[in-house]
TIMI-100081 format. One record per residue: x, y, z of N, C-alpha, C in turn; residue in three letters; residue number from 1. Coordinates in pm, whole numbers, plus 50000, padded with zeros to 5 digits. Each point is the difference from the previous one (the first is absolute). Layout:
TIMI-100081
NODE    n.X    n.Y    n.Z   ca.X   ca.Y   ca.Z    c.X    c.Y    c.Z  residuo  num
NODE      X      Y      Z      X      Y      Z      X      Y      Z      ALA  NUM
...
//
This chain:
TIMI-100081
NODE    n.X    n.Y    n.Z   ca.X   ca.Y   ca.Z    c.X    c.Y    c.Z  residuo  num
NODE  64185  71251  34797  49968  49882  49922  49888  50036  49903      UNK    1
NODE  50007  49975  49891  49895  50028  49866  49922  49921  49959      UNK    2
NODE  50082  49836  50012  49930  49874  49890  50023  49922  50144      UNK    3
NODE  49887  49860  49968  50061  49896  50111  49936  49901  49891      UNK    4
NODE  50076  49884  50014  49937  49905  49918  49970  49870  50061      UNK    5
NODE  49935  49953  50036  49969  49894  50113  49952  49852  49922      UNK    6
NODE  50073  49895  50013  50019  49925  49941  49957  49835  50107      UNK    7
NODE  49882  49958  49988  49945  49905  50077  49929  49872  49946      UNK    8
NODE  49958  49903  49960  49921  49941  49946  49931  49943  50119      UNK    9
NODE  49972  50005  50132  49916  49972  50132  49870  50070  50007      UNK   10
NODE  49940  49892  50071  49870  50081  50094  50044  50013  50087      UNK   11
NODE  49938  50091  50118  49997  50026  50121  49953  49910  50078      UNK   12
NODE  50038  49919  50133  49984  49874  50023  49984  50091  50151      UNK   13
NODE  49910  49892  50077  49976  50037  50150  50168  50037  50056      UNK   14
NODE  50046  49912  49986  50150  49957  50072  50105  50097  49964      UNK   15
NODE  49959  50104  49880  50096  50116  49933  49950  50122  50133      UNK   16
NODE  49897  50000  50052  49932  50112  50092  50088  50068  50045      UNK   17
NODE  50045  49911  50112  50089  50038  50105  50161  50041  49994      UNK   18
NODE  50004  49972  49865  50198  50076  49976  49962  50059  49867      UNK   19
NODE  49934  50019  49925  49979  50083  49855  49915  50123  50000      UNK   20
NODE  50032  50125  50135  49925  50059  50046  49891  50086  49974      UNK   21
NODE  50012  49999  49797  49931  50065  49912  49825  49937  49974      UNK   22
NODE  50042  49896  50050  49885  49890  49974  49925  50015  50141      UNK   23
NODE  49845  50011  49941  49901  50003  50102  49932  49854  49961      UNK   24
NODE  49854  49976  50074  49949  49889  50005  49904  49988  49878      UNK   25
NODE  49938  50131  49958  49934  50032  49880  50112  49960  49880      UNK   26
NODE  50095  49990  50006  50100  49991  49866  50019  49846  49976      UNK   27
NODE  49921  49870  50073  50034  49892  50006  49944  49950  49881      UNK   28
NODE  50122  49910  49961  49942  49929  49835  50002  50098  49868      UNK   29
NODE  50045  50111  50027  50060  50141  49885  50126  49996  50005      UNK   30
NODE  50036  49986  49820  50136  49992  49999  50099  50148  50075      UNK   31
NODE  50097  49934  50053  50102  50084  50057  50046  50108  49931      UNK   32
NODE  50009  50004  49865  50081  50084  49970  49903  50111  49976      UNK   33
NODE  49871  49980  49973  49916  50097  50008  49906  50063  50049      UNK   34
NODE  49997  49899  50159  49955  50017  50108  50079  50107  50078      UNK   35
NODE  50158  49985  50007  50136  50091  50012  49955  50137  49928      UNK   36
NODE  49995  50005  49895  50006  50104  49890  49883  50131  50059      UNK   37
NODE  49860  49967  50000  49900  50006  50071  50050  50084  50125      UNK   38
NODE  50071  49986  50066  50006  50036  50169  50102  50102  49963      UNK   39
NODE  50097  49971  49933  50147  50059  49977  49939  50141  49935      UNK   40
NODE  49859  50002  49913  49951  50134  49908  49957  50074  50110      UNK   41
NODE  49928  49964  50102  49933  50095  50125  50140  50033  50064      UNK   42
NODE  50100  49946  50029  50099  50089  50104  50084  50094  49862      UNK   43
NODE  49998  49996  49897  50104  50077  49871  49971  50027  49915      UNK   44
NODE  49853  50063  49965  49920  50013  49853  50126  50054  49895      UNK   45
NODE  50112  50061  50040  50057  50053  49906  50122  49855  49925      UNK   46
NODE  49986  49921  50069  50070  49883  49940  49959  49933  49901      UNK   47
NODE  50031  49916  49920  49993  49986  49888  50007  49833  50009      UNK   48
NODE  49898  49878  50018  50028  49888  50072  49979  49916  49879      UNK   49
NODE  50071  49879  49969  49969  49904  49921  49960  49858  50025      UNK   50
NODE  49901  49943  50022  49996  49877  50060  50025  49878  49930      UNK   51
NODE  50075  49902  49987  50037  49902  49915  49936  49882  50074      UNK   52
NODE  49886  49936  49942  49999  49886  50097  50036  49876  49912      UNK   53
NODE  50112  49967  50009  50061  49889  49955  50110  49971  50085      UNK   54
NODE  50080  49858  49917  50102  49914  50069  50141  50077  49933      UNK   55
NODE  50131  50058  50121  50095  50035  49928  50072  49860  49973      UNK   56
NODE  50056  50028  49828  50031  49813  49988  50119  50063  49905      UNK   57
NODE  50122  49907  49945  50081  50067  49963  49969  49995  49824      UNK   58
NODE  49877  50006  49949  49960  50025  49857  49942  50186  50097      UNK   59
NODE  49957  50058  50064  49917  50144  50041  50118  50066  50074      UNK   60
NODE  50105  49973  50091  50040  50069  50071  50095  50088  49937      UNK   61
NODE  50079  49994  49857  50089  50155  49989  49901  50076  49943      UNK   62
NODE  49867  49989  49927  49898  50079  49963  49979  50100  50123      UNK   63
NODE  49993  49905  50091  49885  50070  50109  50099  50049  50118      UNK   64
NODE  50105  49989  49992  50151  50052  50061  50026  50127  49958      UNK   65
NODE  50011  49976  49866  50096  50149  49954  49905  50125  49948      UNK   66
NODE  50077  50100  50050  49944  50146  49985  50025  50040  50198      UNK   67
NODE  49984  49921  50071  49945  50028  50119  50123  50075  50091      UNK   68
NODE  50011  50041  50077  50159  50038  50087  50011  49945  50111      UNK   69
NODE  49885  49953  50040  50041  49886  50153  49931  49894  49966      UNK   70
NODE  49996  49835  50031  49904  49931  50045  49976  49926  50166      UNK   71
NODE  49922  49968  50021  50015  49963  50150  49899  49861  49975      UNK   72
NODE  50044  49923  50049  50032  49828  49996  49914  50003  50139      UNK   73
NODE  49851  49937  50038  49929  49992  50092  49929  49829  49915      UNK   74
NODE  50073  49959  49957  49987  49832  49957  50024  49908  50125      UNK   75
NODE  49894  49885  49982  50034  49871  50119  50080  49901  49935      UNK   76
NODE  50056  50002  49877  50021  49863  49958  50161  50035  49945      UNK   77
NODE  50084  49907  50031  50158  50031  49984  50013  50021  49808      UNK   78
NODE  49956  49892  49982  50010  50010  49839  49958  50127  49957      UNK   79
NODE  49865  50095  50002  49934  50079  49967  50113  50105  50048      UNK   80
NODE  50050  49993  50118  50106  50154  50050  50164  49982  49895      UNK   81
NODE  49991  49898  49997  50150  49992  49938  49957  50025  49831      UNK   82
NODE  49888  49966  49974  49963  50026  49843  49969  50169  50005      UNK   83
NODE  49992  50035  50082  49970  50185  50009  50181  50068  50016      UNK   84
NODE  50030  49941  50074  50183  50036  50007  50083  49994  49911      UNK   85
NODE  49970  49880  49885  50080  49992  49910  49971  50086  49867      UNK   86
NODE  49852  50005  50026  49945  50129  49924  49995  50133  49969      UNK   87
NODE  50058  50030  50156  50020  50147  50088  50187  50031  49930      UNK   88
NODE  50015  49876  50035  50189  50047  50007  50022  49954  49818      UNK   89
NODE  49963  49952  49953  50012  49999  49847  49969  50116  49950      UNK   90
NODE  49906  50102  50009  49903  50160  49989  50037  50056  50051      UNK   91
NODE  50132  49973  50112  50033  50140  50075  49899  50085  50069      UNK   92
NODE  49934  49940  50060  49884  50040  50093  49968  49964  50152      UNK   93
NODE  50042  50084  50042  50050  49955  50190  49841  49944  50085      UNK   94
NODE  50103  49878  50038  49856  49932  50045  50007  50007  50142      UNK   95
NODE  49830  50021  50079  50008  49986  50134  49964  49894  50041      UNK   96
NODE  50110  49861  50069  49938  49899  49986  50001  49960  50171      UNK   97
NODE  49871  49939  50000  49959  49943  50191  49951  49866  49955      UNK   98
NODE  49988  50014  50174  49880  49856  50009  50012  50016  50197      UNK   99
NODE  49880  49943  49994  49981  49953  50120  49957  49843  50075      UNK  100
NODE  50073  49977  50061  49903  49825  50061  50023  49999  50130      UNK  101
NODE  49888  49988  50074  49922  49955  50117  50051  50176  50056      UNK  102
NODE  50113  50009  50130  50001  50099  50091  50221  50102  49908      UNK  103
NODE  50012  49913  49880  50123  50046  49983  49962  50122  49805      UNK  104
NODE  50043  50078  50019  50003  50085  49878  50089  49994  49902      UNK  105
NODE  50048  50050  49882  50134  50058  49966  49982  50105  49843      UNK  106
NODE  50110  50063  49976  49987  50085  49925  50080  50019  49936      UNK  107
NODE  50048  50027  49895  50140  50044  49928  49934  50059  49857      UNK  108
NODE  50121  50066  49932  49948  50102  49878  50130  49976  49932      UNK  109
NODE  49964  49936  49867  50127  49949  49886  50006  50105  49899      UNK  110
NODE  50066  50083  49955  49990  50056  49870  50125  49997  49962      UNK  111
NODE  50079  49846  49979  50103  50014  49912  50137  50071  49972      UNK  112
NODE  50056  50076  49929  50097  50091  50013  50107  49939  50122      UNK  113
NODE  50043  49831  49956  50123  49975  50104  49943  50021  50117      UNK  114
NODE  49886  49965  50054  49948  49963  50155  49928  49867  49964      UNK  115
NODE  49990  49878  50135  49974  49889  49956  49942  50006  49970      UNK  116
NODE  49933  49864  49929  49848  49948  49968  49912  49899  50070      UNK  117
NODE  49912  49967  49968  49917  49903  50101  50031  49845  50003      UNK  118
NODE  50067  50017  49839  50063  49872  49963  50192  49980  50081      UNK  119
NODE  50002  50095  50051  50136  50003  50060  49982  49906  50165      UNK  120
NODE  49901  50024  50005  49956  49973  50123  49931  49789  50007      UNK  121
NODE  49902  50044  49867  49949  49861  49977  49977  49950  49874      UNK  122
NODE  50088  49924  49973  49981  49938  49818  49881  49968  49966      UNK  123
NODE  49880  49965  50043  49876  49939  50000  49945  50060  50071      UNK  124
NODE  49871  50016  50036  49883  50034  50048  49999  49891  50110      UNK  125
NODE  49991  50006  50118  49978  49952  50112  49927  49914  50037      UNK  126
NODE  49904  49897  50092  49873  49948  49977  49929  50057  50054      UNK  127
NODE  49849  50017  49934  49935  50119  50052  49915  49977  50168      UNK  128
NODE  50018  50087  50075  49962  49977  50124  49791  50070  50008      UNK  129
NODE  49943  49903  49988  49842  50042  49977  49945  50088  50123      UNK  130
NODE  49959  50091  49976  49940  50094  50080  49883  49871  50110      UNK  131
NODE  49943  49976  49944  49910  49865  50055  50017  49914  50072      UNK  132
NODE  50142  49965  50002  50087  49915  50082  50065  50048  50075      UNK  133
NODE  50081  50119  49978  50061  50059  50106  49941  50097  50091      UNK  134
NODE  49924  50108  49927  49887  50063  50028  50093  50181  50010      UNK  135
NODE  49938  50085  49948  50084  50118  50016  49942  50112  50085      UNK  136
NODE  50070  50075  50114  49968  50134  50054  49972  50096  49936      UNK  137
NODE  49867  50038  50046  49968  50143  49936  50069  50056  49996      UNK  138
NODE  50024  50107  50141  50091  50124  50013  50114  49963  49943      UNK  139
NODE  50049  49882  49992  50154  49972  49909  50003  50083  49860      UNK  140
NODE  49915  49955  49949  49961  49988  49858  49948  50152  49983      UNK  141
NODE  49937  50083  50091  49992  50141  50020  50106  50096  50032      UNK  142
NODE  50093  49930  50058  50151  50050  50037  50092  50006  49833      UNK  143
NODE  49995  49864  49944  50069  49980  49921  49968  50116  49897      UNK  144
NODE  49841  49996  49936  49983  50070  49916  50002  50118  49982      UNK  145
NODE  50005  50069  50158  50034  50124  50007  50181  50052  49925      UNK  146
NODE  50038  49900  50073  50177  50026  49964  49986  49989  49821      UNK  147
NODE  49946  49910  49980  50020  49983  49808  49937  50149  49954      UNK  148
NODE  49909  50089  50072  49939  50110  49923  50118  50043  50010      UNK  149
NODE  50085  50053  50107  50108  50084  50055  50105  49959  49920      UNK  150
NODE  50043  49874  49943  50080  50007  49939  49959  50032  49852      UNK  151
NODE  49859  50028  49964  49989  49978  49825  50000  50152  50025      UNK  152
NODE  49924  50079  50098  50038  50151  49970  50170  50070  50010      UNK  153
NODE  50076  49920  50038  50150  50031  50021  50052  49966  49859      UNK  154
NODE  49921  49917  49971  50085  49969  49808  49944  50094  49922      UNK  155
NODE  49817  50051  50028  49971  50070  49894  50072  50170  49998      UNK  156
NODE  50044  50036  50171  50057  50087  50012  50093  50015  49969      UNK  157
NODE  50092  49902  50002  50156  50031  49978  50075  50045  50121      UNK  158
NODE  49874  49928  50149  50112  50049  50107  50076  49873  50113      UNK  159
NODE  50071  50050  50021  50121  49871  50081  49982  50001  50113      UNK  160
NODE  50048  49894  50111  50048  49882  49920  49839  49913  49988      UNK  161
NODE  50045  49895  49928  49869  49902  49943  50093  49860  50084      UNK  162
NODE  49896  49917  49954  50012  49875  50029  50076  49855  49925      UNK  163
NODE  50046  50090  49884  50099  49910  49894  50117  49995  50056      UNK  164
NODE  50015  49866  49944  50117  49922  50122  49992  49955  50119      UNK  165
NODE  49875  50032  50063  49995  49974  50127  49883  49885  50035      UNK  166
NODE  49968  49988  50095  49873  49879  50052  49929  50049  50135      UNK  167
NODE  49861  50052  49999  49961  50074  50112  49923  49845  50040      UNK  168
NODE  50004  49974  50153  49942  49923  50015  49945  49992  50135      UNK  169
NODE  49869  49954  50032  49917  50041  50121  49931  49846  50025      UNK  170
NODE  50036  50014  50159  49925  49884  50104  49891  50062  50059      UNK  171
NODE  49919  49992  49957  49854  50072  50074  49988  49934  50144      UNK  172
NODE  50033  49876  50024  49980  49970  50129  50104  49999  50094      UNK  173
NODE  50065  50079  49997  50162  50089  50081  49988  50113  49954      UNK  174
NODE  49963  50028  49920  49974  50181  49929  50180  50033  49955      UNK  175
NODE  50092  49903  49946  50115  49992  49996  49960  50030  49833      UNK  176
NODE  50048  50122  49992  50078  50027  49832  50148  50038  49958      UNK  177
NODE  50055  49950  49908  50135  50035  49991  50043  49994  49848      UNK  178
NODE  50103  50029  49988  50026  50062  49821  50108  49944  49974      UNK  179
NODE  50050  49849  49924  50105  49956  49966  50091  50029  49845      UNK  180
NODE  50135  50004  49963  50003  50034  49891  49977  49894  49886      UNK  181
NODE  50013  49995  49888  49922  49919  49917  50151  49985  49919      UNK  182
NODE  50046  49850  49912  50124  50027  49975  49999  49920  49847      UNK  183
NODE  50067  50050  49884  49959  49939  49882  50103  49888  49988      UNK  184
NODE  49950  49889  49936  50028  49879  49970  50115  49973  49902      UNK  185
NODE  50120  49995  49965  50079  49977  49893  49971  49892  49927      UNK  186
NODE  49945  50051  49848  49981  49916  49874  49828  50013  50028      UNK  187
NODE  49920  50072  50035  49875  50005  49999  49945  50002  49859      UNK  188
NODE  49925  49900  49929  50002  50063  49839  49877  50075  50029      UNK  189
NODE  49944  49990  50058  49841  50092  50012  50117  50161  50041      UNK  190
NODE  50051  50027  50052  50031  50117  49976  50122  50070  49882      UNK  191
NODE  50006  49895  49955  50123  50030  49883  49881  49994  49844      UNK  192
NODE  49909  49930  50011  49906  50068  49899  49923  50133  50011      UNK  193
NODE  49998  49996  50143  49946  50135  50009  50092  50138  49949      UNK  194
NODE  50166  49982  49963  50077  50102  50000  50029  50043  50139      UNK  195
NODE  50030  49872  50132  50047  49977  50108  50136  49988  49994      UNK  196
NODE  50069  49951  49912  50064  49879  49998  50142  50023  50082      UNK  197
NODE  49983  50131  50070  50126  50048  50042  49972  50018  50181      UNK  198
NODE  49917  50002  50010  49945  49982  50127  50074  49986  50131      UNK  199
NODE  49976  50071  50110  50175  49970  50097  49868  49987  50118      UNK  200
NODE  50046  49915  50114  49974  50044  50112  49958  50145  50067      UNK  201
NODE  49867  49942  50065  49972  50120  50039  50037  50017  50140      UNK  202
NODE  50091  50141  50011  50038  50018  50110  49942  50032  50122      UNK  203
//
C-alpha cells in the first residue's frame, strides 16, 4: 500500500474508544481523520497518508473517489454508504462495504463487471440503526475490520477468491459465520448505468 486517504469530518468521542482501536484517550475531541493519520505515520513512515476532514456528500465524492483502486466503506449512516457505492460502481472502483450493529457483522465487496450491486439487494438506504440505541461490540467491529483489510489487500493484489458476489456474515454471540451468494436484480438501473446492464445471477 503507498497512498491511504482517510476521509472523516468527526471528533473522537469517549464512546468511539472501545471499537475504533486506533483511538486512545489523549485523541479525545481531535478530528478523526487526523488523529487516524497521526498513528497510521508511526506504524508506515513509508506511506504516503492524506487526511480529508470533511463530509463525503454527492457535490465531493467522484473527486475524492477516483484515482484510488479500492475503497472500504467503514460509514454508520445508510445514505452516506449507498452515496459511496453508487460512486464506487459509476468509477469502476471495487468497494469494501460493512457495517456492524450490536453482536451481528457483515461484509461484501462490489466491483461491478455483471456481479450484483447493493442496489440489487436494496432500492433505498435502509433506516439507520444508531450505534446509541442499539449499541455495538467491540471485538465485532475488530473482527469485521480485519476481514475488510483482507479483502482490500486481495483486490490490490489481484488474488482470488474475493468477496464479490458474496455476503460474509458474523454472529459474535454464537461465533456463527457463514458466506451466502449475492444475486443480481433484473432491470437494476443503478447497474445498467454503471455498464451492468447485462448482469446474470450469481452462481
Amino acid at each position: 500500500i503507498g497512498h491511504l486517504t482517510l476521509v472523516d469530518d468527526d471528533d473522537v468521542d469517549l464512546s468511539n474508544l472501545g471499537r475504533q482501536f486506533f483511538f486512545e484517550g489523549s485523541d479525545l475531541e481531535q478530528p478523526k481523520c487526523h488523529a487516524l493519520a497521526e498513528r497510521l505515520r508511526r506504524f508506515a513512515p513509508h506511506v504516503a497518508i492524506t487526511p480529508l476532514e470533511l463530509r463525503l456528500s454527492a457535490r465531493n465524492a467522484a473527486a475524492i473517489v477516483r484515482g484510488h483502486h479500492v475503497v472500504l466503506d467503514g460509514t454508520d449512516d445508510p445514505v452516506t454508504k449507498f452515496l459511496l457505492h453508487d460512486t464506487c460502481l459509476r468509477l469502476a472502483v471495487p468497494l469494501v462495504h460493512a457495517g456492524v450493529v450490536a453482536w451481528r457483522g457483515q461484509l461484501c465487496v462490489f466491483a461491478g463487471h455483471g456481479q450484483p450491486c447493493l442496489r440489487c439487494l436494496f432500492d433505498e438506504p435502509p433506516p439507520r440503526e444508531s450505534c446509541q440505541e442499539t449499541g455495538v461490540l467491540g471485538p465485532a467491529c475488530g473482527v469485521i475490520g480485519a476481514m475488510m483489510a483482507s479483502e482490500a489487500l486481495k483486490i490490490v493484489l489481484n488474488l482470488k477468491p474475493t468477496l464479490v458476489g458474496k455476503m460474509w456474515t458474523l454472529d459474535a454471540r454464537t461465533g456463527a459465520a457463514r458466506i451466502q451468494p449475492l444475486h443480481a436484480r433484473a432491470g437494476c438501473v443503478h447497474c445498467a448505468l454503471a455498464g451492468n446492464a447485462n448482469a446474470q445471477p450469481t452462481q
